[in-house]
SEKE-276312 format. One line per 8 residues: their letters; for each residue x, y, z of N, C-alpha, C. Coordinates in pm, 1 decimal, always signed. Layout:
N
A	X/Y/Z/X/Y/Z/X/Y/Z; ...
END
This chain:
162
XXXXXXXX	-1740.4/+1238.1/-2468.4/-1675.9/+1157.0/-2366.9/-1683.6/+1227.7/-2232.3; -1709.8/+1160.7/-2119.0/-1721.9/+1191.9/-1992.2/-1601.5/+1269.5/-1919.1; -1564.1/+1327.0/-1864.9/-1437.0/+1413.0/-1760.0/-1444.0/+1282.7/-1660.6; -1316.3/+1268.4/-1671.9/-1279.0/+1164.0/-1581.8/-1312.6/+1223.1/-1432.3; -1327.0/+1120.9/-1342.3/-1323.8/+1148.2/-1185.0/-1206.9/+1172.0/-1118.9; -1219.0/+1243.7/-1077.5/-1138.4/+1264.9/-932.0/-1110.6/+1199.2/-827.1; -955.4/+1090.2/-817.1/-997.1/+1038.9/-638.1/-868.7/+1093.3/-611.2; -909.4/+1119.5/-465.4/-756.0/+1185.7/-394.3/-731.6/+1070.6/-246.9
XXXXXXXX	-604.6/+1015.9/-273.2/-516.0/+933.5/-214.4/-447.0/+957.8/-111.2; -412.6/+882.3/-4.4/-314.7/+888.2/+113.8/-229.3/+760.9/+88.9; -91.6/+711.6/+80.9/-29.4/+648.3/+68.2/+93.1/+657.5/+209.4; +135.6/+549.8/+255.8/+249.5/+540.5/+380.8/+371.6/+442.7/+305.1; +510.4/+506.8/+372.1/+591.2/+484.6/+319.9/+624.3/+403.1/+458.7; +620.5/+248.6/+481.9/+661.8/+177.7/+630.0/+806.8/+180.6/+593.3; +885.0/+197.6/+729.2/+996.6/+171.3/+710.9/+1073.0/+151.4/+853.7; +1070.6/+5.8/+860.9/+1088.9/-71.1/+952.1/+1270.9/-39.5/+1055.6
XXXXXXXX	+1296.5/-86.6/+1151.1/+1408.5/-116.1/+1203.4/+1528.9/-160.3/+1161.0; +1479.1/-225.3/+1032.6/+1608.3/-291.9/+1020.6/+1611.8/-190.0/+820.2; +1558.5/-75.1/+831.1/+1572.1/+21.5/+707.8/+1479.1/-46.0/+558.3; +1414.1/-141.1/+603.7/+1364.8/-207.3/+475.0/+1211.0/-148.2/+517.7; +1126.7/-167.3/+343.8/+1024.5/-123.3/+341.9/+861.7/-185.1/+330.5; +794.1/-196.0/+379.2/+690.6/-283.3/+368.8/+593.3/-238.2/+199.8; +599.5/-344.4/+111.8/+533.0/-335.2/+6.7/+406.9/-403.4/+24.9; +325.2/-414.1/-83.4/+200.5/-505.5/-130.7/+204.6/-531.8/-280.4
XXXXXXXX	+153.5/-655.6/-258.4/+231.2/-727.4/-444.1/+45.2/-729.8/-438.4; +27.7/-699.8/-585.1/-87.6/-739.3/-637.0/-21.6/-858.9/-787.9; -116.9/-931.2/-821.3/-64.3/-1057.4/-915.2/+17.0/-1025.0/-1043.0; -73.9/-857.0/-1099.0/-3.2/-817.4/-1215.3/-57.4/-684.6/-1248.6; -63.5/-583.1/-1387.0/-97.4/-493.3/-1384.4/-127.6/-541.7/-1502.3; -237.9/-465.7/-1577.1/-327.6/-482.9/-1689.1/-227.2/-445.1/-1794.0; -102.0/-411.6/-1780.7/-6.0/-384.2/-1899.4/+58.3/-493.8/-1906.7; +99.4/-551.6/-1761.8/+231.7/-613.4/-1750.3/+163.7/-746.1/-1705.9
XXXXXXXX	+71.3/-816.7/-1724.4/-22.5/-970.9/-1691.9/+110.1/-1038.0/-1587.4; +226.4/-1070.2/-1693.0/+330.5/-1160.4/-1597.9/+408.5/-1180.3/-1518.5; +427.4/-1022.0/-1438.3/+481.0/-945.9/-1427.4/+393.1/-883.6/-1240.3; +441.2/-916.2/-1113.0/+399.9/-862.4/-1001.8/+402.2/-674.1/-1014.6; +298.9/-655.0/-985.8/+340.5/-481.3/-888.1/+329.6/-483.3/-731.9; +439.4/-427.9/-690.7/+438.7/-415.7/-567.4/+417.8/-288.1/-497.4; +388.8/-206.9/-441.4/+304.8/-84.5/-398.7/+367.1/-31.8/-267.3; +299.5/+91.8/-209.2/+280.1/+97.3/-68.1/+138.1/+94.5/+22.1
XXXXXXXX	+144.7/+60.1/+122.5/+64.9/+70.4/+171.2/-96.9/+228.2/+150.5; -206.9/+205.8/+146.3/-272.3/+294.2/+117.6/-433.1/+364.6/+60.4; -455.0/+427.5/-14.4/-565.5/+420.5/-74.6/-645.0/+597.8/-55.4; -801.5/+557.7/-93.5/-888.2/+649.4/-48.0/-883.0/+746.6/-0.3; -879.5/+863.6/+28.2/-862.7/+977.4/+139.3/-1074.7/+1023.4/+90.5; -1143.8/+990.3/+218.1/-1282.7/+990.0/+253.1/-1307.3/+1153.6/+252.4; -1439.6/+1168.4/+175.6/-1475.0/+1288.2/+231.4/-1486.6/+1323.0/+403.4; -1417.1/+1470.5/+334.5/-1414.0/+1535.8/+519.3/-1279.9/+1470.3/+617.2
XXXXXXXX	-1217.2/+1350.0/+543.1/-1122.0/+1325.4/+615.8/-1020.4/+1402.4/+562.3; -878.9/+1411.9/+691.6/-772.5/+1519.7/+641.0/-685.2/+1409.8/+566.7; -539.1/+1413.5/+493.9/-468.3/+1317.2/+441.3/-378.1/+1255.8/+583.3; -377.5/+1297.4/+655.4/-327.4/+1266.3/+774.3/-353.4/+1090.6/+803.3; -519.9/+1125.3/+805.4/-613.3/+1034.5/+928.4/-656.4/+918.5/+822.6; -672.3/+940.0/+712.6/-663.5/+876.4/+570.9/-520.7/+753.0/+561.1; -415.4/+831.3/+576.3/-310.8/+723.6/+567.5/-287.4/+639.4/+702.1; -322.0/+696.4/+818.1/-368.5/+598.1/+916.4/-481.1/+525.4/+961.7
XXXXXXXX	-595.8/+534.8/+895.7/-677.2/+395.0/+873.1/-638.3/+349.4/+761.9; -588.5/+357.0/+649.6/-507.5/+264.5/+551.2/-459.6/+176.5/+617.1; -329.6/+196.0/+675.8/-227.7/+204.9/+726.6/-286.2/+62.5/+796.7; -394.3/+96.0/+848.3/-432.8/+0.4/+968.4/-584.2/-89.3/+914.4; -623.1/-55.7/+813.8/-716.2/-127.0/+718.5/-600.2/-268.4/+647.9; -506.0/-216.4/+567.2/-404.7/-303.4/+512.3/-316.3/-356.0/+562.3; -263.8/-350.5/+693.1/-166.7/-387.8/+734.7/-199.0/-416.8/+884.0; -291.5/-389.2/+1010.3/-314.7/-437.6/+1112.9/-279.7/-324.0/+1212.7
XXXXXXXX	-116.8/-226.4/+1132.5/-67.1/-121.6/+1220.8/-151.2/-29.8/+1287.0; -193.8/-25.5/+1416.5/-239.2/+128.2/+1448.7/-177.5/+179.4/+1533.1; -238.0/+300.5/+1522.7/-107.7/+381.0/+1643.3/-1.9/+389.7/+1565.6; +13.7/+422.3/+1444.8/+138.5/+438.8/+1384.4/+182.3/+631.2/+1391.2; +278.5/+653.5/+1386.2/+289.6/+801.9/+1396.3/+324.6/+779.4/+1250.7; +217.9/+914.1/+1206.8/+286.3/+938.7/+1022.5/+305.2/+1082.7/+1019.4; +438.9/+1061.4/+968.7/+522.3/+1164.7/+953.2/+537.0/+1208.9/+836.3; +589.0/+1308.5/+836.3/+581.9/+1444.6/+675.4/+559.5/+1364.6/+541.7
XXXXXXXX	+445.7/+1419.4/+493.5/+427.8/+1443.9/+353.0/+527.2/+1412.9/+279.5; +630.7/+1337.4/+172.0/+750.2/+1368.7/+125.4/+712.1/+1376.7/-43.4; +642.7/+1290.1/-106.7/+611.9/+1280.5/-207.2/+445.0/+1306.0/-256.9; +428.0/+1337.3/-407.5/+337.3/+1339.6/-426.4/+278.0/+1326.1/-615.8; +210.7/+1251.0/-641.8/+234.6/+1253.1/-802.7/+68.7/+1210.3/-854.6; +21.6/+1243.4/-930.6/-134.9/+1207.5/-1054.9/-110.2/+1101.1/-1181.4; -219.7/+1082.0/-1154.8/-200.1/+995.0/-1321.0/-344.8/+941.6/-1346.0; -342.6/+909.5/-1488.8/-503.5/+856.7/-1499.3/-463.3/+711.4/-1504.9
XXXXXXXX	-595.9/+610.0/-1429.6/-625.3/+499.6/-1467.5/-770.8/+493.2/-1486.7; -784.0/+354.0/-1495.9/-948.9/+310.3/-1567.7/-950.2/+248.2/-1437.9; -1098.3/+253.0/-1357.6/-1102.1/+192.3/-1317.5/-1205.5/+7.9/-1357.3; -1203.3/-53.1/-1264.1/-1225.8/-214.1/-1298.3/-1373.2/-224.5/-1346.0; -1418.9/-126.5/-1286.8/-1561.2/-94.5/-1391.3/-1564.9/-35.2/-1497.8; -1458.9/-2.1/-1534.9/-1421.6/+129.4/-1677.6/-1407.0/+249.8/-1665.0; -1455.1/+259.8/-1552.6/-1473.2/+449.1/-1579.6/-1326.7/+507.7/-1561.0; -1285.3/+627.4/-1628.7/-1171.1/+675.5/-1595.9/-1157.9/+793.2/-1519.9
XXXXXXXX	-1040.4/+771.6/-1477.6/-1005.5/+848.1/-1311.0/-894.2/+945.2/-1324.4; -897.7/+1023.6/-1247.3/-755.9/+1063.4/-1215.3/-727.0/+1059.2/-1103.7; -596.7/+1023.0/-1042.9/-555.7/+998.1/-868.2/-484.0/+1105.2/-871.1; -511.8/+1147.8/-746.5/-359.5/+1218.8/-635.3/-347.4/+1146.5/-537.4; -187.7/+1124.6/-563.6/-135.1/+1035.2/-435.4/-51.0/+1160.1/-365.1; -97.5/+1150.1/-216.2/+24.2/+1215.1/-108.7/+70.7/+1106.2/-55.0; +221.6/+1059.2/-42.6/+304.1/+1017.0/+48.9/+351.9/+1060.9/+196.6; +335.7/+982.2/+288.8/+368.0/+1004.9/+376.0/+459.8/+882.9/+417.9
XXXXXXXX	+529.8/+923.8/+566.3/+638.5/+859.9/+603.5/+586.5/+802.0/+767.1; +626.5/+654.2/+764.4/+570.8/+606.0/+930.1/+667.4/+489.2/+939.2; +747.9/+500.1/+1069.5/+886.6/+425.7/+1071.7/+821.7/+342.2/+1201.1; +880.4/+228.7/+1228.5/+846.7/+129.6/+1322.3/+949.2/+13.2/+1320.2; +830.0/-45.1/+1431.7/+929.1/-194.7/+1437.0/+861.7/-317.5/+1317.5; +980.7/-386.2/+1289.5/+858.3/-508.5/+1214.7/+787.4/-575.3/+1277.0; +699.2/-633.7/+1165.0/+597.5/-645.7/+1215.8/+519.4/-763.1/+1092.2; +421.6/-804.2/+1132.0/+380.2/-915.3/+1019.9/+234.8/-831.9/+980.3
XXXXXXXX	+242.0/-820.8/+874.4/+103.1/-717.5/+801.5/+0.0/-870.0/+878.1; -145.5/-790.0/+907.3/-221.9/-863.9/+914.5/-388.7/-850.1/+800.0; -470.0/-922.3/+754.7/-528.2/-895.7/+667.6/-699.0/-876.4/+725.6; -710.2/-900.4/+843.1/-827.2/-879.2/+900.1/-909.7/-763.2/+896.2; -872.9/-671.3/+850.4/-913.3/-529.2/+875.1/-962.7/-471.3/+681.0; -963.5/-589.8/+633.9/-942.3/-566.1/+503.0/-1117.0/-494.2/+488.3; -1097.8/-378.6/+360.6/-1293.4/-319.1/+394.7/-1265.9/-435.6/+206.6; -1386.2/-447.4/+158.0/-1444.1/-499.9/+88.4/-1386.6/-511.1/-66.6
XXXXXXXX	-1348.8/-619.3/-126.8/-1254.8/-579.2/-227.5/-1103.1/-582.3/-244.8; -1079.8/-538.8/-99.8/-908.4/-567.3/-154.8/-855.1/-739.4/-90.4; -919.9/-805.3/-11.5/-887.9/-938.7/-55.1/-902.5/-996.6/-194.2; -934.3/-921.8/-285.1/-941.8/-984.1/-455.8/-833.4/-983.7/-511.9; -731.2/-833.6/-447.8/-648.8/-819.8/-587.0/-526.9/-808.4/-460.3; -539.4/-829.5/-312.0/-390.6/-818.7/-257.6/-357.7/-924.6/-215.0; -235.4/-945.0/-283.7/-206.9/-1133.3/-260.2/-78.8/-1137.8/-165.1; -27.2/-1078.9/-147.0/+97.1/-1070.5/-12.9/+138.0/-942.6/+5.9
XXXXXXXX	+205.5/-965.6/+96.1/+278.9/-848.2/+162.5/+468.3/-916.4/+142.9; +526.5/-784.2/+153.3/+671.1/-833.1/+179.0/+753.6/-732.4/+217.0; +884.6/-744.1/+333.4/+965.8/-592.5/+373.3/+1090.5/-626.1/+286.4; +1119.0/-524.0/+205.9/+1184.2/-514.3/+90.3/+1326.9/-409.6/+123.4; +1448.0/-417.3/+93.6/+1561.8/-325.1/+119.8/+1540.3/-242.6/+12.4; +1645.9/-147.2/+0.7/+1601.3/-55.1/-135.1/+1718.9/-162.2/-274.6; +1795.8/-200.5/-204.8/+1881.0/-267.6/-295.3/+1778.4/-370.4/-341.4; +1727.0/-455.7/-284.8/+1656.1/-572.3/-336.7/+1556.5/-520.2/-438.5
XXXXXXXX	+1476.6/-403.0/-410.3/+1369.2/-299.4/-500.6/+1473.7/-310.0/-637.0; +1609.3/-202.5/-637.2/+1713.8/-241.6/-739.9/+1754.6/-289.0/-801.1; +1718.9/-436.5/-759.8/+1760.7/-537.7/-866.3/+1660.6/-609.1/-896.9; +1533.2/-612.1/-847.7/+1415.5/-682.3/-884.9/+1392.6/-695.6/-1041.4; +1298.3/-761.4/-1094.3/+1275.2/-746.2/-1219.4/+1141.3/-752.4/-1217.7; +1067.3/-758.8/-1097.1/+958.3/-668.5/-1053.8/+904.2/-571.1/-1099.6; +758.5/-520.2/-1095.7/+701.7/-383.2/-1096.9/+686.0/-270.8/-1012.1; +705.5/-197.2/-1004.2/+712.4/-96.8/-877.5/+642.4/+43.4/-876.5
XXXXXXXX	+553.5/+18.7/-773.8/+455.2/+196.6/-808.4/+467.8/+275.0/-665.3; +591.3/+417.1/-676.7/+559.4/+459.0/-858.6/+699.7/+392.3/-919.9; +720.9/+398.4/-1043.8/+839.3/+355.9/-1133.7/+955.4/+345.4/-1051.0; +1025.3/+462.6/-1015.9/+1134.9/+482.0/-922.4/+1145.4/+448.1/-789.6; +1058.9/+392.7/-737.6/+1053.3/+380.6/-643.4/+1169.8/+369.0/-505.1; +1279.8/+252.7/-593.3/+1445.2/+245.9/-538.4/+1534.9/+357.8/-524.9; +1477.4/+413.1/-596.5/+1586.9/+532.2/-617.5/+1534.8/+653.3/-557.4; +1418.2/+645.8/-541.6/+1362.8/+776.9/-427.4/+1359.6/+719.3/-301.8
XXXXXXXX	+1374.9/+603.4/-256.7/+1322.3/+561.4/-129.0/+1485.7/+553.8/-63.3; +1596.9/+554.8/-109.0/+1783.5/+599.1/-71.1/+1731.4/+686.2/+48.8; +1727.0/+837.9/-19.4/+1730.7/+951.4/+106.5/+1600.0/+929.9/+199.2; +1531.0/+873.1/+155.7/+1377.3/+837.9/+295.2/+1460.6/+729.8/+397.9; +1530.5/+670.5/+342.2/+1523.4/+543.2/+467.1/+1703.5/+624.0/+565.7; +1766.1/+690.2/+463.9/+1866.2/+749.5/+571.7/+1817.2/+839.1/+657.1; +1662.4/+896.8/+677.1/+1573.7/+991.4/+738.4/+1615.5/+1155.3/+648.5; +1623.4/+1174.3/+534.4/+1622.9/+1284.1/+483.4/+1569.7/+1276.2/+400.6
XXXXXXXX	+1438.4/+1378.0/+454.6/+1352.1/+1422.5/+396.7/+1310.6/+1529.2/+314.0; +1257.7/+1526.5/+192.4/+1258.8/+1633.0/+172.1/+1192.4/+1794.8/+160.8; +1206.0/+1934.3/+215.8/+1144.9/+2004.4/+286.1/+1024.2/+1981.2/+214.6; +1001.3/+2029.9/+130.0/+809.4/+1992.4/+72.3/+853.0/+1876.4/-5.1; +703.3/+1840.5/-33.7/+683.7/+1699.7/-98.1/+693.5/+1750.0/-241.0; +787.5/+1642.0/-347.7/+842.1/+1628.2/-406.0/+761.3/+1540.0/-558.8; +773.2/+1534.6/-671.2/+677.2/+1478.6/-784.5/+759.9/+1333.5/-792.8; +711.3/+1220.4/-775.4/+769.6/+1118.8/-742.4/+752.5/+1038.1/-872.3
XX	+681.7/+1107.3/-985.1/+662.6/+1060.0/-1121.8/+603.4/+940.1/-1114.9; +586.1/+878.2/-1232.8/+477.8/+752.7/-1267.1/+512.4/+651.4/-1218.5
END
């Protein structure tokens, strides 16, 4: 059997004016068919790019934002998936943090592919995350995102689990 691949990730944690958070719902997850996942903003980190500059063309690939200031690293976690061609992977996701005004995600900037599987956007409170019966990546998501949206951060980035 093959050694899975390696992709390493930049992910942004939006977190708007009024303390709520900008997600992305994809339709379902290959476990959960009936069942939305909702995400953060993100993806790819390109060869030669830093994780910095990575979560701000995301940032602005998925959502329209540029010029966003992204701020500290807070989280960070691996896991294997398959990808849609089969092959299996392992990710590193770094989290980062970028606070603003709202704003309406726009989809124009989309690179090739993710108009297939991203079907809305939505700015979410952490309470509403809480009571959802929703999917949420990563798992905890409600319950780690409390001390991010009161602005306490934590000094290094933190294992934000599955």
């Amino acid at each position: 059997m093959a050694e899975p691949g390696i992709r390493q990730a930049a992910r942004i944690i939006v977190v708007d004016d009024s303390q709520r958070v900008l997600l992305i719902r994809i339709p379902s997850s290959p476990k959960r068919p009936d069942t939305p996942l909702w995400f953060t903003p993100g993806g790819g980190i390109e060869p030669g790019e830093e994780a910095h500059e990575a979560a701000a063309r995301e940032l602005w690939e998925e959502t329209g934002l540029r010029d966003a200031e992204i701020g500290p690293e807070i989280w960070r976690r691996s896991f294997p998936f398959t990808t849609f061609e089969g092959n299996a992977m392992i990710q590193f996701e770094r989290y980062f943090v970028a606070c603003c005004d709202a704003f309406e995600p726009v989809t124009d900037n989309f690179v090739e592919g993710e108009a297939n599987f991203i079907t809305s956007f939505r700015w979410w409170t952490v309470e509403e995350i809480l009571a959802s019966s929703d999917h949420f990546s990563p798992r905890a998501l409600g319950t780690l995102l409390e001390p991010i949206i009161r602005g306490d951060y934590p000094e290094s980035p933190i294992d934000c689990g599955r």
